[in-house]
C-alpha positions as CSV (number, residue, x, y, z in Angstrom):
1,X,76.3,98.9,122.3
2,X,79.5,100.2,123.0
3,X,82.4,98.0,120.7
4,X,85.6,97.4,122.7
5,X,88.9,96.1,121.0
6,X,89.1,92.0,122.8
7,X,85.4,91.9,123.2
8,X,83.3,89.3,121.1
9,X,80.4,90.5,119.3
10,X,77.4,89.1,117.1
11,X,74.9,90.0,114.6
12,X,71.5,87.3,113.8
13,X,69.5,87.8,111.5
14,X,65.3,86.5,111.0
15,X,66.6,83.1,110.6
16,X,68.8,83.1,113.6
17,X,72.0,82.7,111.2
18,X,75.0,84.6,112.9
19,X,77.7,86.4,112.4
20,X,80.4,86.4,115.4
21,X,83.3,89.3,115.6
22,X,86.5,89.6,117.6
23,X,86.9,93.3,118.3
24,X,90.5,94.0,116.8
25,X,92.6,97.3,118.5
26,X,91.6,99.4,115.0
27,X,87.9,101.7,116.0
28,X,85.1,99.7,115.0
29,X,87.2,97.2,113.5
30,X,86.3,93.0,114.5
31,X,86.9,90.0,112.4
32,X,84.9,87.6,111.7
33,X,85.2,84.6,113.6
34,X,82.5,82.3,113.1
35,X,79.4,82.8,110.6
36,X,76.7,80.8,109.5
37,X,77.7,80.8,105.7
38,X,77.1,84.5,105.5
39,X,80.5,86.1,105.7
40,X,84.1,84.3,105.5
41,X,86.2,83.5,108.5
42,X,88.7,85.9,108.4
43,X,86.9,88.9,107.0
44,X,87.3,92.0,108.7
45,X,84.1,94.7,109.4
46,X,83.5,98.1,110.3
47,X,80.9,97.4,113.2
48,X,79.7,101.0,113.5
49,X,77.1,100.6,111.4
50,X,75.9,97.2,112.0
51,X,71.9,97.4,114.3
52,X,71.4,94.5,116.2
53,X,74.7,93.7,117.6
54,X,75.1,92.8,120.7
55,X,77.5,90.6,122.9
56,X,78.4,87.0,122.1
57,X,77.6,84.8,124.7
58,X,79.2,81.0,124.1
59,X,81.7,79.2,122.7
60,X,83.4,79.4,119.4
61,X,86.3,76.3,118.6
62,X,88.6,77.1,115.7
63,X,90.7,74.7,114.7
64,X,94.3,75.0,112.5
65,X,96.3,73.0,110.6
66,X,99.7,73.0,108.5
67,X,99.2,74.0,104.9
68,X,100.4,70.7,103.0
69,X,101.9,73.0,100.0
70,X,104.7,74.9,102.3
């Protein structure tokens, strides 16, 4: 699969846990942008290496709030 900076990927594994990328402008660079408890939001990964990853088709919500300490 070709990886394309604004494209959203994902990864399952046996289970059908998920990982789910945003391709970021860096080569082979996405962050993570939902998982199943196996990576943190916010991480970033080099895809080139990752089998199995293919597009992500669906929805992903993500939700923000003020930090009550600043």
């Amino acid at each position: 699969m070709k990886i394309e900076k604004s494209k959203v990927v994902q990864w399952k594994n046996t289970e059908g846990e998920k990982i789910v990328w945003l391709v970021t402008d860096m080569d082979n660079i996405g962050v993570v942008i939902h998982s199943d408890n196996l990576s943190s939001v916010g991480t970033t990964s080099d895809l080139s290496n990752i089998d199995g990853l293919e597009p992500f088709i669906g929805t992903v919500n993500i939700s923000s709030k003020a930090d009550s300490t600043t």
